[in-house]
C-alpha positions in Angstrom: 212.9 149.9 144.6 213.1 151.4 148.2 210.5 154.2 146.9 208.2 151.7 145.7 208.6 149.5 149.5 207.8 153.0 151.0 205.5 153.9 148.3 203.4 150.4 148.8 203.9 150.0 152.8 202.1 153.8 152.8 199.4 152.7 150.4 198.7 149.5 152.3 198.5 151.5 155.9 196.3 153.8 154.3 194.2 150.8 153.7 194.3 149.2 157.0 193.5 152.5 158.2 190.9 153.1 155.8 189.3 149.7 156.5 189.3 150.5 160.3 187.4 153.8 159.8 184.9 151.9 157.0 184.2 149.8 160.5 184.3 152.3 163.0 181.6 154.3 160.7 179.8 151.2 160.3 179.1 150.7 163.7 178.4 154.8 164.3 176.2 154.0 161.9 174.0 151.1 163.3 174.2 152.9 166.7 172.6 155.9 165.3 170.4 154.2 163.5 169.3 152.4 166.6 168.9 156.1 168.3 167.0 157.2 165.4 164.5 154.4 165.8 164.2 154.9 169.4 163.6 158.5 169.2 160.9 157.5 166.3 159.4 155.3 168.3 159.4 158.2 171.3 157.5 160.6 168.9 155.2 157.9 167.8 154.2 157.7 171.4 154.1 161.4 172.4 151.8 162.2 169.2 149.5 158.7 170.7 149.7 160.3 173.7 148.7 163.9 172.5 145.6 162.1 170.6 144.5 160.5 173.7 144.7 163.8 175.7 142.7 165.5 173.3 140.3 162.4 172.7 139.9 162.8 177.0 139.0 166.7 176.9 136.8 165.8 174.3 135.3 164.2 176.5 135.2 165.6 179.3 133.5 168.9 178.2 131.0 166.3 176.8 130.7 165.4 180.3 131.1 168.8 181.2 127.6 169.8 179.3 126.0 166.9 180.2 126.2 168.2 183.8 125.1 171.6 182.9 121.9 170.5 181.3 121.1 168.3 184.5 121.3 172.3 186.7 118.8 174.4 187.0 119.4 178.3 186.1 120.4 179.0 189.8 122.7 176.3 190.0 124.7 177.5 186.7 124.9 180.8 187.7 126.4 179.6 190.5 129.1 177.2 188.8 129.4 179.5 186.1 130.9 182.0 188.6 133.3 179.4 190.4 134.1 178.0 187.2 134.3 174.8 188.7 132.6 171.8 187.3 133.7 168.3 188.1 132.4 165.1 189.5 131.0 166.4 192.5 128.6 168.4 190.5 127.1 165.4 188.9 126.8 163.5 192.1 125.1 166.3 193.9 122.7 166.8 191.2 121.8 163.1 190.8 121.8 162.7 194.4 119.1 165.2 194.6 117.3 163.5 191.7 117.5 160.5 193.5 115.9 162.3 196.9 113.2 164.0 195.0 112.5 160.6 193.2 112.2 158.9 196.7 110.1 161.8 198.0 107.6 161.4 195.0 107.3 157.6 195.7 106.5 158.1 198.9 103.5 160.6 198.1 102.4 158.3 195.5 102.2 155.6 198.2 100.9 158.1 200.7 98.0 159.8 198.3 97.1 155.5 197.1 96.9 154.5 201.2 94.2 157.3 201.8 
């Protein structure tokens, strides 16, 4: 009978413990699975934000050729050997265009006056 007490009071810690451990890993588990969704959610946003990067360089060597076919052969050479092209480029070049447009307008109105 005392074997069996023993016997029984073993088996039934066992259980308690056993239960405990079914909880602990329970709740490893939900807080893993709430890292793992996180870290999802990180990559998710990393590979958006590798898309978008590509997506702008895209289009900035759109923007990039754009400006080259505004230059004249001088003026590529030039940038071609600073290897710069940016947004100045395209403001100096339109600002120009804009000054040789207001130059032409003012012959026209010059050459119509005489």
């Amino acid at each position: 009978m005392e074997r069996e007490i023993d016997h029984l009071r073993k088996e039934n810690k066992l259980l308690r413990d056993t239960g405990e451990n079914v909880e602990l890993l329970k709740e490893e588990n939900g807080d893993l699975r709430g890292r793992l969704d996180a870290a999802q959610s990180e990559a998710d946003e990393g590979r958006r934000a590798k898309q978008d990067l590509g997506h702008a360089m895209r289009r900035i060597k759109q923007w990039e050729s754009a400006c080259l076919r505004l230059l004249d052969e001088e003026e590529r050479r030039r940038l071609s050997a600073e290897a710069a092209i940016g947004p100045e480029v395209m403001e100096y070049k339109v600002g120009g265009l804009q000054r040789t447009e207001i130059a032409l307008r003012d012959e026209k109105e010059r050459v119509k006056s005489e």
